[in-house]
C-alpha angles and dihedrals in degrees: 000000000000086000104036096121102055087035092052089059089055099049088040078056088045089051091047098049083045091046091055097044090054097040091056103038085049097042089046090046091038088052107049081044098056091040093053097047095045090086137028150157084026111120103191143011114212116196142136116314118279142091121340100229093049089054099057090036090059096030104046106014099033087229108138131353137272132264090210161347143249126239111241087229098059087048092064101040087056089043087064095066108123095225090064121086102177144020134188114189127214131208121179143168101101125086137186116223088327099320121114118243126210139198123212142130136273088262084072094080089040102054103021103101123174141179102014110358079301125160142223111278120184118212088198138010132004138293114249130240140227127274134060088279085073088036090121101039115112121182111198137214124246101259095036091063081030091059104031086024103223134174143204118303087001099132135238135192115208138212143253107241130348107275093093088199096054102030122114107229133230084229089157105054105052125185145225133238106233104162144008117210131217116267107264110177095239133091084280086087094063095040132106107206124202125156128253110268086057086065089051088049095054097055104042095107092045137096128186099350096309134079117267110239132252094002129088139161126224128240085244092054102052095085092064086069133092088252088189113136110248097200136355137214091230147319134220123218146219123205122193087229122038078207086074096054102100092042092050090050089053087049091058101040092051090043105142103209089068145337107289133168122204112193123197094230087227109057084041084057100044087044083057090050093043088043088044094043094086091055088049092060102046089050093056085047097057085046087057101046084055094053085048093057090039090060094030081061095040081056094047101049096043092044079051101052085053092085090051089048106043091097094053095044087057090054094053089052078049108069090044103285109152116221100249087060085059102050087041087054089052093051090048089053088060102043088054087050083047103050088044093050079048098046093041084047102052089036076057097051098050094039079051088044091056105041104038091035087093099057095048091046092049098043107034114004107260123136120202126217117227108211128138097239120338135228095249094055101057092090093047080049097044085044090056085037084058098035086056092056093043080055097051101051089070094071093028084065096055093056091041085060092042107111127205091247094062092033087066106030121099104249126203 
């Protein structure tokens, strides 16, 4: 207690070590999590041709923007093949409020499955369904009627294009809320869904990206309108045997209409890990060096406070305390520094998981899971338990080797 405030800075420098090994190792496991059950029971993803990655980022996760779309006509040409059993098909570019709207059919809440083969489930309302009588019908994601609270039939007006504070906004067709869906855990939370003929109607009065002027049509017009999509972002895809996947993504990328590229979700997924994989590891070993500092320092201020304590060490020889009680009261010493830099780090990393969840969640899919300390991290914290009493022999040794004699002598 003599010492707490220089030995509160080195267990604050152990936390924080602790604090930056678990967040990136979380982050690291939370994320390939999230990402892999974000989708599932979809074989391919057929879009414009470009890299894979990029495809499944934009298409499944709403990070990023497309190079290009997809003719309507294409889509349903591919769609006939008579491997394939079913097709959803995506249309992006508008947002509400941020949050990235997309168009699909109905087929969308039948097919989509997340997580473990599960389904769309809604907590209020209906799905809608397709054709220009449903044209004005959103169903919303769970943090999207969490965070702007909305509830069933309040109305909404969405944006053209995804920078909220740049977009030109749909103010005069204005939709519905139909449905809000079950949280999920996947971009689907964050997601405003209506189906494709909505994104038609919206546009109907635009031209290259802006509003024609002087010229609008009313929300009761639109359905006098061929309401049919001219072109799509992307589309996933069902077959009825896993066994015809690599012959039916032949079949797309040497579709002869337009370039088109069809990615099998898991492969994309594996090539961002592998691409990732180098980040991740300069991110542990930062971790690492800091750990390294943090226990360099635990060694320096308890060699230090040796030469204070050599007199009280003596007396303790003194009174018939063997030198190996002594070292063992040193290392002790360290381990306790050690367990309260471990505690206060992992106390750090949860109260980071909970406040900073939602943004991840919000801005790049990743759910976080909440948990004290997790299965996975007892080794990392055994490892920094270990790495403390390795610290604390050095200094063990010296007093081991601290006679009585110069314990006791006056020293210049």
């Amino acid at each position: 207690m003599n010492r707490r405030y220089t030995l509160s800075l080195v267990v604050f420098v152990i936390a924080i070590s602790c604090t930056l090994l678990l967040t990136v190792e979380r982050v690291r496991q939370d994320a390939r999590t999230s990402f892999s059950q974000s989708i599932a029971g979809t074989d391919l993803i057929i879009g414009a041709r470009t890299s894979p990655i990029q495809l499944m980022l934009y298409s499944v996760f709403r990070i990023g923007d497309a190079s290009n779309n997809i003719r309507w006509e294409s889509y349903q040409s591919i769609a006939r093949h008579p491997a394939i059993a079913w097709t959803v098909p995506i249309s992006l570019g508008d947002s509400h409020r941020g949050f990235p709207v997309l168009g699909t059919s109905a087929a969308y809440f039948e097919h989509l499955r997340y997580g473990q083969q599960q389904k769309l489930r809604l907590r209020a309302g209906s799905f809608f369904q397709d054709g220009a009588d449903h044209v004005f019908g959103a169903v919303i994601g769970a943090e999207i009627a969490n965070q702007l609270n909305y509830q069933i039939n309040d109305e909404i007006t969405l944006s053209h294009g995804m920078d909220a504070q740049q977009a030109l906004e749909h103010a005069d067709k204005a939709f519905r809320v139909i449905g809000i869906l079950e949280r999920t855990g996947t971009p689907v939370d964050r997601t405003v869904h209506v189906n494709l003929q909505a994104i038609e109607a919206l546009h109907l009065d635009w031209q290259a990206g802006a509003p024609i002027p002087q010229f609008s049509i009313a929300a009761e017009h639109v359905r006098k309108f061929d309401l049919e999509p001219q072109q799509i972002t992307a589309a996933l895809i069902g077959l009825k045997k896993r066994s015809a996947v690599f012959r039916v993504q032949r079949s797309v990328n040497n579709f002869g209409e337009e370039a088109l590229l069809a990615v099998i979700p898991g492969v994309a997924l594996d090539e961002l890990w592998q691409m990732l994989s180098q980040v991740e590891q300069l991110l542990l070993g930062i971790a690492a060096l800091v750990g390294l500092i943090s226990f360099c320092s635990l060694i320096a201020v308890i060699s230090a406070s040796l030469n204070e304590r050599r007199r009280e060490l003596a007396i303790l020889r003194a009174v018939g305390a063997s030198p190996v009680h002594i070292a063992t009261l040193l290392l002790v010493e360290s381990a306790m520094l050690s367990l309260l830099g471990i505690a206060f780090g992992v106390l750090l990393v949860d109260l980071l998981s909970l406040l900073g969840s939602a943004h991840l969640q919000n801005h790049f899919g990743i759910s976080l899971r909440l948990s004290l300390i997790r299965s996975s991290e007892i080794g990392s914290l055994a490892l920094l338990l270990g790495a403390g009493l390795l610290a604390g022999m050095i200094p063990a040794w010296r007093a081991y080797r601290y006679t009585l004699n110069d314990g006791l002598s006056n020293r210049l």
